[in-house]
N, CA, C and O atoms as a GROMACS GRO file, in nm:
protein
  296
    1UNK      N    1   6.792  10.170  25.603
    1UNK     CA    2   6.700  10.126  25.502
    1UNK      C    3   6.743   9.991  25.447
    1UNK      O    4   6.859   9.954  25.464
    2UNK      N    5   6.651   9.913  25.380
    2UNK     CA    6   6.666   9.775  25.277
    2UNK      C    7   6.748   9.821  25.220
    2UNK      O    8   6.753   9.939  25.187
    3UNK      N    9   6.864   9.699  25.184
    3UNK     CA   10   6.953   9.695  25.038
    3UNK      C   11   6.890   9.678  24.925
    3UNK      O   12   6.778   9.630  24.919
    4UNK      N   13   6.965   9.721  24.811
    4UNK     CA   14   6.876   9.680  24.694
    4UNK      C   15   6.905   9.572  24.650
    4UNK      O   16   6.974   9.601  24.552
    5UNK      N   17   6.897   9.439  24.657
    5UNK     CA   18   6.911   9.335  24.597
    5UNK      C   19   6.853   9.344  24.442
    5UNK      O   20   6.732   9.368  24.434
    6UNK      N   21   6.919   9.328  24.330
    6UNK     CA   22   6.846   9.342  24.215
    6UNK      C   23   6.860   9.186  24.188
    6UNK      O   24   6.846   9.160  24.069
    7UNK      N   25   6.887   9.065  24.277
    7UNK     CA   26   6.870   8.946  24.222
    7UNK      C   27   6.734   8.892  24.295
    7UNK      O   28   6.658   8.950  24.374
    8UNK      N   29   6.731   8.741  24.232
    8UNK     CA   30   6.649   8.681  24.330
    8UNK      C   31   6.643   8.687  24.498
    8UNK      O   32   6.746   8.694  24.566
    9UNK      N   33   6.527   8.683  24.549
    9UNK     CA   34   6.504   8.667  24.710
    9UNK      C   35   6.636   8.525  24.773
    9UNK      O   36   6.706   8.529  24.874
   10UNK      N   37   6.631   8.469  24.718
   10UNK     CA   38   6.697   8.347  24.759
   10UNK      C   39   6.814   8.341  24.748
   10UNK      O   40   6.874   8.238  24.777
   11UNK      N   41   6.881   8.462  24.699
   11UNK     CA   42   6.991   8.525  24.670
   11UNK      C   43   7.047   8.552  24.828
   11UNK      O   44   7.132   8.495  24.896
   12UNK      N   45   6.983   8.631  24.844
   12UNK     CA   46   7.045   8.705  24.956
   12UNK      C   47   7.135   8.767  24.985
   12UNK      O   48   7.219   8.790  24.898
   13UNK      N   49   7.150   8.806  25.084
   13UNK     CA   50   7.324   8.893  25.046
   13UNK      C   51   7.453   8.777  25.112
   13UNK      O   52   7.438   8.658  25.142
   14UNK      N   53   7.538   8.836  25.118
   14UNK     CA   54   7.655   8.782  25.118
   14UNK      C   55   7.629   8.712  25.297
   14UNK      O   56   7.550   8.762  25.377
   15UNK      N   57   7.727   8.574  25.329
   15UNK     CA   58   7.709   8.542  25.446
   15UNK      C   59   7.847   8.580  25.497
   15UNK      O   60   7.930   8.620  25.415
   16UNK      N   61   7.873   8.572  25.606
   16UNK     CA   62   8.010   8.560  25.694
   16UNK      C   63   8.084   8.450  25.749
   16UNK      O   64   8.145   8.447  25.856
   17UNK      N   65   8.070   8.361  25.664
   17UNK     CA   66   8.097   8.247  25.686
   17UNK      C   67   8.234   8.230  25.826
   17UNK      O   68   8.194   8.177  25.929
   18UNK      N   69   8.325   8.256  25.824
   18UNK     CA   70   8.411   8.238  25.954
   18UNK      C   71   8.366   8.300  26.050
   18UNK      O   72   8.389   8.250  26.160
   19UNK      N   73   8.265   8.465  26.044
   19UNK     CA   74   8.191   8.470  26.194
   19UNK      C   75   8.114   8.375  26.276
   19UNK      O   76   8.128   8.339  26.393
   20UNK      N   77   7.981   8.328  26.127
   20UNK     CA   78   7.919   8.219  26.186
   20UNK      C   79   7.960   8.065  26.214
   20UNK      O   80   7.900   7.983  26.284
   21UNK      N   81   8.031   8.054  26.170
   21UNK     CA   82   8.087   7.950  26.246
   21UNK      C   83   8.195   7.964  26.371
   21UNK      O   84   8.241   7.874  26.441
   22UNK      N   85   8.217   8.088  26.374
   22UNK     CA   86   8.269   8.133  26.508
   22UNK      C   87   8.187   8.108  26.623
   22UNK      O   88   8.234   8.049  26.721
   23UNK      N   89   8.025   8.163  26.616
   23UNK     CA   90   7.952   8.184  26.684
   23UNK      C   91   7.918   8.090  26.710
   23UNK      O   92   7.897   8.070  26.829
   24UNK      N   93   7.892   7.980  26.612
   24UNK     CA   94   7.834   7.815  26.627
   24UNK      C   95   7.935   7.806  26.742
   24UNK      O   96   7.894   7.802  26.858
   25UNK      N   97   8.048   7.803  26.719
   25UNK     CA   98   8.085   7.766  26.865
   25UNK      C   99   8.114   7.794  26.918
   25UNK      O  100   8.174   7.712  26.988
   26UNK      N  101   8.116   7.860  26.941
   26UNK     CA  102   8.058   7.974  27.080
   26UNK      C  103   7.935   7.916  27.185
   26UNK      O  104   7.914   7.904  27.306
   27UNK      N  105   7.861   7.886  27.044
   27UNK     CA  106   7.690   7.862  27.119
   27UNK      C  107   7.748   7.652  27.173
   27UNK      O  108   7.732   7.594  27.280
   28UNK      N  109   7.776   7.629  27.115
   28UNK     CA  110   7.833   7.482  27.103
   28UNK      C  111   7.911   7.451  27.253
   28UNK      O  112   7.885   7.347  27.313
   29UNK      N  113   8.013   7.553  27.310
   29UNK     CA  114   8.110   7.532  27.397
   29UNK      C  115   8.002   7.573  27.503
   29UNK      O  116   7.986   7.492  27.594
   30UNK      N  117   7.914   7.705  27.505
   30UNK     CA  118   7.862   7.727  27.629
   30UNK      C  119   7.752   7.626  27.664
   30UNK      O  120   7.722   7.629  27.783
   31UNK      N  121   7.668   7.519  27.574
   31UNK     CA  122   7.564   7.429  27.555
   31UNK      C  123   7.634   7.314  27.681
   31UNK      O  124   7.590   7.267  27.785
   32UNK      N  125   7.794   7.298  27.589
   32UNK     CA  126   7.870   7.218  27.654
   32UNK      C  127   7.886   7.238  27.801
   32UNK      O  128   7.850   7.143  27.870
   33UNK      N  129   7.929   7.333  27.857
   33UNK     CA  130   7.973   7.364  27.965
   33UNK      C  131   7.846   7.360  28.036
   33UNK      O  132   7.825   7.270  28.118
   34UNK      N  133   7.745   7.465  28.009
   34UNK     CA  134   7.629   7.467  28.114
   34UNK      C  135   7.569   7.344  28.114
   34UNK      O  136   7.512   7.319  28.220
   35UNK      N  137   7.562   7.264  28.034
   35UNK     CA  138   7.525   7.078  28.051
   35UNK      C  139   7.591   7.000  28.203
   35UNK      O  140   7.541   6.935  28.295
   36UNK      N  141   7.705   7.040  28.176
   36UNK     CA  142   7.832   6.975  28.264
   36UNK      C  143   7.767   7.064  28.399
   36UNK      O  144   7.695   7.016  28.486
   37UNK      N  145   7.807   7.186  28.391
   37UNK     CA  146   7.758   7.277  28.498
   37UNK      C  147   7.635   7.259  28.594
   37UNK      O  148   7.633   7.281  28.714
   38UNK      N  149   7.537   7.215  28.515
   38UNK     CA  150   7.401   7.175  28.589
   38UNK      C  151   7.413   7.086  28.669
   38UNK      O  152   7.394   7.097  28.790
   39UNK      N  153   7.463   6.932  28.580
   39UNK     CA  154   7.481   6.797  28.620
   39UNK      C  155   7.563   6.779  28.723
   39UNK      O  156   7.534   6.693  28.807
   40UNK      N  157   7.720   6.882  28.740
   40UNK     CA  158   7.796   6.852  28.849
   40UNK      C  159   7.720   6.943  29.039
   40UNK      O  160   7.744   6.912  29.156
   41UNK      N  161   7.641   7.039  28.986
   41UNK     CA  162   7.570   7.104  29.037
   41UNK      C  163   7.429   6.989  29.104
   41UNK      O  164   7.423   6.962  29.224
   42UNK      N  165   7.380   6.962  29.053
   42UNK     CA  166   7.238   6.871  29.095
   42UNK      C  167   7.379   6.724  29.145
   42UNK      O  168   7.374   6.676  29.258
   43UNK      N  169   7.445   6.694  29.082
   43UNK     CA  170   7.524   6.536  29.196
   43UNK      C  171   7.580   6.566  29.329
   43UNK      O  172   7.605   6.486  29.419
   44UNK      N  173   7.597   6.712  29.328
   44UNK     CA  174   7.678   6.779  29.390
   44UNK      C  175   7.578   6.830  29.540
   44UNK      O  176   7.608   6.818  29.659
   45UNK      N  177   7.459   6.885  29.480
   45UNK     CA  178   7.343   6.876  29.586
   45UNK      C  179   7.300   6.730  29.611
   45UNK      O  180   7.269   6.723  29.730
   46UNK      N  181   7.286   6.617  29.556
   46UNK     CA  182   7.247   6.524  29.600
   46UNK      C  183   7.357   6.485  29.688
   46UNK      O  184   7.298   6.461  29.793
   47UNK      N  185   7.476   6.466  29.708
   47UNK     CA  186   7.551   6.446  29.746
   47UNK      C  187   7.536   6.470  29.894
   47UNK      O  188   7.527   6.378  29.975
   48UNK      N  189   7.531   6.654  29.938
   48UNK     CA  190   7.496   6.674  30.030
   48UNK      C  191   7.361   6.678  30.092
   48UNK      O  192   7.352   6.677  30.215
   49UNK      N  193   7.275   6.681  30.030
   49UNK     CA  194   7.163   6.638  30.106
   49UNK      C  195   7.087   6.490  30.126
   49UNK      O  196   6.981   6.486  30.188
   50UNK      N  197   7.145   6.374  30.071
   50UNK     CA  198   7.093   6.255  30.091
   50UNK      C  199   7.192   6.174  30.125
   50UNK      O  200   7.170   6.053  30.115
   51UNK      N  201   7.319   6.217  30.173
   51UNK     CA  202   7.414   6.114  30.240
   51UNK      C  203   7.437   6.208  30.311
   51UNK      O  204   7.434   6.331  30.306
   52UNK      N  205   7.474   6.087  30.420
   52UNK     CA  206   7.553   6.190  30.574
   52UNK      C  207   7.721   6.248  30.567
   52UNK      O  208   7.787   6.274  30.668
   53UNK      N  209   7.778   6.261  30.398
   53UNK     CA  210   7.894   6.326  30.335
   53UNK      C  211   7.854   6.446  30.432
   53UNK      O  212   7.854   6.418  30.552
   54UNK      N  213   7.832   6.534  30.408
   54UNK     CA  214   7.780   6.689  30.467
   54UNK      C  215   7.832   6.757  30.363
   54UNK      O  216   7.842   6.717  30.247
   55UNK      N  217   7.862   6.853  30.405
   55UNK     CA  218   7.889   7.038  30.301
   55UNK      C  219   8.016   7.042  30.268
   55UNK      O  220   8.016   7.063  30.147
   56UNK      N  221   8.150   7.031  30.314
   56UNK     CA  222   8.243   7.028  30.251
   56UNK      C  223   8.267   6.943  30.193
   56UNK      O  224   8.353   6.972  30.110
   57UNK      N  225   8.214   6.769  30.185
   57UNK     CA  226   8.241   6.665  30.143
   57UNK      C  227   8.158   6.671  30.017
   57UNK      O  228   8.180   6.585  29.932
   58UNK      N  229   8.064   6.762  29.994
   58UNK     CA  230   7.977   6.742  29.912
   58UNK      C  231   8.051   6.864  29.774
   58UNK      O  232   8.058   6.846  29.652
   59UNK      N  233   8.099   6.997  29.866
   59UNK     CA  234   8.174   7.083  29.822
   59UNK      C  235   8.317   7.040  29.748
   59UNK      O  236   8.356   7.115  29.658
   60UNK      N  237   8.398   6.920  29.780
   60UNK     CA  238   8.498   6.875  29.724
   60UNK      C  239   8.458   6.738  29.596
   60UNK      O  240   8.532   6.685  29.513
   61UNK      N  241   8.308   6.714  29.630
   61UNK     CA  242   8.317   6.613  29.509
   61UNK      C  243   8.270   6.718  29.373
   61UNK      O  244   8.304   6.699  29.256
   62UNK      N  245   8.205   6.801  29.411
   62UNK     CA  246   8.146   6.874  29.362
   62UNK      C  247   8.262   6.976  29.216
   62UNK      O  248   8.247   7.000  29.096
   63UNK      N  249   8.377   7.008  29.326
   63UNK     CA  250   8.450   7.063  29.245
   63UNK      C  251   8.540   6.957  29.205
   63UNK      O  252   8.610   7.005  29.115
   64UNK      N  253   8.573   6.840  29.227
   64UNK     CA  254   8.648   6.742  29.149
   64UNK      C  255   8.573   6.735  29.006
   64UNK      O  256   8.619   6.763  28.896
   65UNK      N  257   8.417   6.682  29.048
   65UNK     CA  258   8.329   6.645  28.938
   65UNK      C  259   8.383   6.701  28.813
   65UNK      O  260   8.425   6.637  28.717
   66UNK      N  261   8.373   6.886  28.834
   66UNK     CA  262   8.341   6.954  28.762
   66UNK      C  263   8.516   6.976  28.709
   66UNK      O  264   8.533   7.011  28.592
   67UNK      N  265   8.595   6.962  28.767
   67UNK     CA  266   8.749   6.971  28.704
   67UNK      C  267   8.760   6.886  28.596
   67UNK      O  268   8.802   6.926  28.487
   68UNK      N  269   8.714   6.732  28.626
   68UNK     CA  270   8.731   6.597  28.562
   68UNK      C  271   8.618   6.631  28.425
   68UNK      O  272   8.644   6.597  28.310
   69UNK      N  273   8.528   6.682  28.454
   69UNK     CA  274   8.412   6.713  28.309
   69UNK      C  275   8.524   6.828  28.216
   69UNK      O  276   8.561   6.812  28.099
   70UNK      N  277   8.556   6.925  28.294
   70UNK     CA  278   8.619   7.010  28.218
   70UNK      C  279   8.756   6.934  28.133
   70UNK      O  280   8.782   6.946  28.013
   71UNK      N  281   8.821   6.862  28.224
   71UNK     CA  282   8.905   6.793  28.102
   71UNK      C  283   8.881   6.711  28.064
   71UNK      O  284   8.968   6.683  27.981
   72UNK      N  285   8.773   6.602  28.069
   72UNK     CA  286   8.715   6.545  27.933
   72UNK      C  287   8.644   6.628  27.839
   72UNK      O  288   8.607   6.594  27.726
   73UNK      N  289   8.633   6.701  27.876
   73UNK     CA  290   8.510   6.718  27.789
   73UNK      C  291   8.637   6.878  27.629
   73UNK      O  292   8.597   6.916  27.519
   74UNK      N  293   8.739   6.905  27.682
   74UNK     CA  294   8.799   7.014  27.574
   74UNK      C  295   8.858   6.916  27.524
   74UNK      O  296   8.931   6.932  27.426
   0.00000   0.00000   0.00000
């Protein structure tokens, strides 16, 4: 059931302040990563399909890309 708030609506109840900002980044780091993730992913297909690199060449820039994002980017 509803709490009883006996104050104003704008009151509200109490927040959790160190959860939610836990969660902010939470949501913040995975925004981060799947950004990086996409981008090394789509250079990573261009790679192999519009140069004559081929599949492992495309497979090793691919995971460099994504090593080098990961440590810029923490």
């Amino acid at each position: 059931m509803a709490e009883d708030n006996t104050g104003p609506v704008e009151m509200g109840a109490e927040m959790d302040y160190p959860e939610h900002e836990k969660t902010y980044a939470m949501f913040l780091a995975l925004t981060k990563y799947g950004t990086l993730g996409c981008v090394v992913l789509l250079i990573g297909m261009a790679v192999g399909f519009f140069t004559a690199a081929g599949f492992i060449t495309a497979t090793i820039v691919t995971i460099l890309l994504l090593a080098l994002g990961v440590y810029f980017l923490k």
